[in-house]
C-alpha positions as CSV (number, residue, x, y, z in Angstrom):
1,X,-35.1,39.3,-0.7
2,X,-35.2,38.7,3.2
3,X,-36.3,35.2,3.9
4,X,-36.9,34.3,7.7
5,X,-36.1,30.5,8.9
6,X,-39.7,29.4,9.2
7,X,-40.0,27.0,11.9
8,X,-42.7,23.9,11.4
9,X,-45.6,25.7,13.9
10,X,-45.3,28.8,11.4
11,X,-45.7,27.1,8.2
12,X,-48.5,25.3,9.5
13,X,-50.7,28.7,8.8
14,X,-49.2,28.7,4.6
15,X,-50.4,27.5,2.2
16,X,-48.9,24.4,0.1
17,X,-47.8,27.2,-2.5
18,X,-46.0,29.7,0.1
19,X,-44.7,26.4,1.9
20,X,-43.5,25.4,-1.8
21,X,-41.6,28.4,-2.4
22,X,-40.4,28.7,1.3
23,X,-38.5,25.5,1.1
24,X,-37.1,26.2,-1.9
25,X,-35.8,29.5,-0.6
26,X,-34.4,27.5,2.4
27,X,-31.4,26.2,0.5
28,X,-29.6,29.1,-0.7
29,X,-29.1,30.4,2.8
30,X,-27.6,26.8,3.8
31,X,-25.3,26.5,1.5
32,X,-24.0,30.2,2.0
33,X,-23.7,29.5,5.8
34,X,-21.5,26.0,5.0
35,X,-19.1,28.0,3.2
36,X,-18.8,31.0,5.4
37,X,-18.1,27.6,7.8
38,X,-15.9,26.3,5.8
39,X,-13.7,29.9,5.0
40,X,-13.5,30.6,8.7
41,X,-12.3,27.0,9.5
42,X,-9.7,27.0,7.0
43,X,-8.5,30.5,7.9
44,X,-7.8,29.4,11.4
45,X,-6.0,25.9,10.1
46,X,-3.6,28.2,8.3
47,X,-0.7,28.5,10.8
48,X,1.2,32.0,11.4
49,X,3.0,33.2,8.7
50,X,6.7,31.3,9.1
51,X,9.3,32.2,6.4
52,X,9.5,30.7,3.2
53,X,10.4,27.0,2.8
54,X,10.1,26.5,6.7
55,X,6.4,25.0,6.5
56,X,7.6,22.2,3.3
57,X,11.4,21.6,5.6
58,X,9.2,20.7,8.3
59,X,6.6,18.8,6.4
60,X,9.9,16.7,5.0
61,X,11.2,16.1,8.3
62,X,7.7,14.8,9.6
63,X,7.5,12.5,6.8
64,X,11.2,11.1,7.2
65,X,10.5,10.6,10.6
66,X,7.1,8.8,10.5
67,X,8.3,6.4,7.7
68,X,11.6,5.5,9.6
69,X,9.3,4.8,12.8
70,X,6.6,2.8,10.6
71,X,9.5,0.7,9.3
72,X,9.7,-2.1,12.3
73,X,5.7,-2.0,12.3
74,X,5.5,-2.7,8.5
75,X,9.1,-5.5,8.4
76,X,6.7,-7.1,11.3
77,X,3.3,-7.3,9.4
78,X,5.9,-8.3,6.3
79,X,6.5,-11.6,8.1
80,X,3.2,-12.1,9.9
81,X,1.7,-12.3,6.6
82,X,4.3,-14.4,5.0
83,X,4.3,-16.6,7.6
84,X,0.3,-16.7,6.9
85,X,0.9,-17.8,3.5
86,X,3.2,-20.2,4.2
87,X,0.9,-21.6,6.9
88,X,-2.2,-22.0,4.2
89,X,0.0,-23.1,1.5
90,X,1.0,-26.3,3.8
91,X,-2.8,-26.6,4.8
92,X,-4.0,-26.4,0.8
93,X,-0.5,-28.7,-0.1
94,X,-0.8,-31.4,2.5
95,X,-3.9,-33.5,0.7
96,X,-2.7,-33.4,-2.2
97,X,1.4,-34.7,-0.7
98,X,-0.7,-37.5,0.9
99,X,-2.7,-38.3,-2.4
100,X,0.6,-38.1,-3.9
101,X,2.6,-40.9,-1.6
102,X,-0.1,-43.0,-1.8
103,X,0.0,-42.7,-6.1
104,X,3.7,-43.9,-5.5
105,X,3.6,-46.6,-3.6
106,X,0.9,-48.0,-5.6
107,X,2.9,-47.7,-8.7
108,X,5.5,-48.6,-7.4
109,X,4.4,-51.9,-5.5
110,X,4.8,-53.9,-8.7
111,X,8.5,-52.5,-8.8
112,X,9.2,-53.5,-5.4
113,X,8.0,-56.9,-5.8
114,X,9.8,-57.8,-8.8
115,X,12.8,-56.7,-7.2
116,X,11.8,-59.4,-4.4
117,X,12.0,-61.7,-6.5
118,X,14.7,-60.9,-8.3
119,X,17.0,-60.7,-5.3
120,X,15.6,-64.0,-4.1
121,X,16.1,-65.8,-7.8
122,X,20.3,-63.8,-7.0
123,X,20.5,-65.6,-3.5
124,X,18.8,-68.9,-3.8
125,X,22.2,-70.1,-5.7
126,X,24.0,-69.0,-2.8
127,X,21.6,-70.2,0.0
128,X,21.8,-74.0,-1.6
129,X,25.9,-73.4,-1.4
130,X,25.8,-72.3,2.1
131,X,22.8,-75.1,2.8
132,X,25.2,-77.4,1.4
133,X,28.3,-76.4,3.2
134,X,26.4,-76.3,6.9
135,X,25.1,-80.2,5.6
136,X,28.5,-81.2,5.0
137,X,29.5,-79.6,8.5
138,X,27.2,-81.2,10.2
139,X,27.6,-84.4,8.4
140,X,31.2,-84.9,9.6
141,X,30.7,-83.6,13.1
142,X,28.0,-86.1,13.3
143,X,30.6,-88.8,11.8
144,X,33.0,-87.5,14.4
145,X,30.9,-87.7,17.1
146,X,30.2,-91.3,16.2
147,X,33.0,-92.6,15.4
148,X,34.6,-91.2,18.9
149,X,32.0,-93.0,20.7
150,X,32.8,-96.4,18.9
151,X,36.4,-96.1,20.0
């Protein structure tokens, strides 16, 4: 069956039964015009006829060639990205270092103070022996001094 394209001023004059069956004839001659589209697009894709094993030679020779020339592009975006990572992970890590430190030193303050002490307990022996020493120094320069002056 012939069906014309019907245009919207000529279905205006059918009625909803004929415009019914009209668009439901309308499909059929879409989809046969798509792939008479389609056929004649491929068919002209196709290149010349080359001998056998040229076409998939060339193809492999493309390919080597586009992944040796991607290989800077992607060793770049390699180390852009791990350099981004590394970045973030400092970001994300640096709270928690300072949280961290401070943790420490709190613990670690009682330590610190007994050791104070401890080294002060170790050197108060030796302070009194030095004080001593300088006292007894003193002492006989001060004799010295004297007795020079009642001479």
């Amino acid at each position: 069956m012939a069906t014309e394209q019907m245009t919207p001023e000529t279905t205006e004059h059918l009625t909803p039964e004929m415009q019914k069956q009209q668009g439901e004839e309308q499909p059929e001659v879409q989809p046969q015009a798509e792939l008479q589209g389609q056929e004649q697009a491929q068919q002209e894709a196709q290149p010349a006829e080359q001998p056998a094993g040229v076409g998939s030679a060339l193809a492999g020779t493309l390919q080597q060639q586009i992944a040796q020339a991607l290989q800077p592009v992607l060793r770049d975006i390699q180390q852009q990205m791990a350099q981004s990572v590394r970045q973030q992970m400092e970001q994300e890590l640096e709270p928690v270092r300072q949280e961290l430190h401070q943790q420490i030193d709190q613990a670690l303050e009682p330590v610190r103070q007994e050791l104070r002490k401890q080294i002060d307990q170790a050197l108060e022996p030796m302070r009194q022996e030095l004080q001593k020493q300088v006292d007894q120094v003193l002492q006989q320069e001060v004799e010295s001094a004297v007795g020079a002056l009642f001479r």
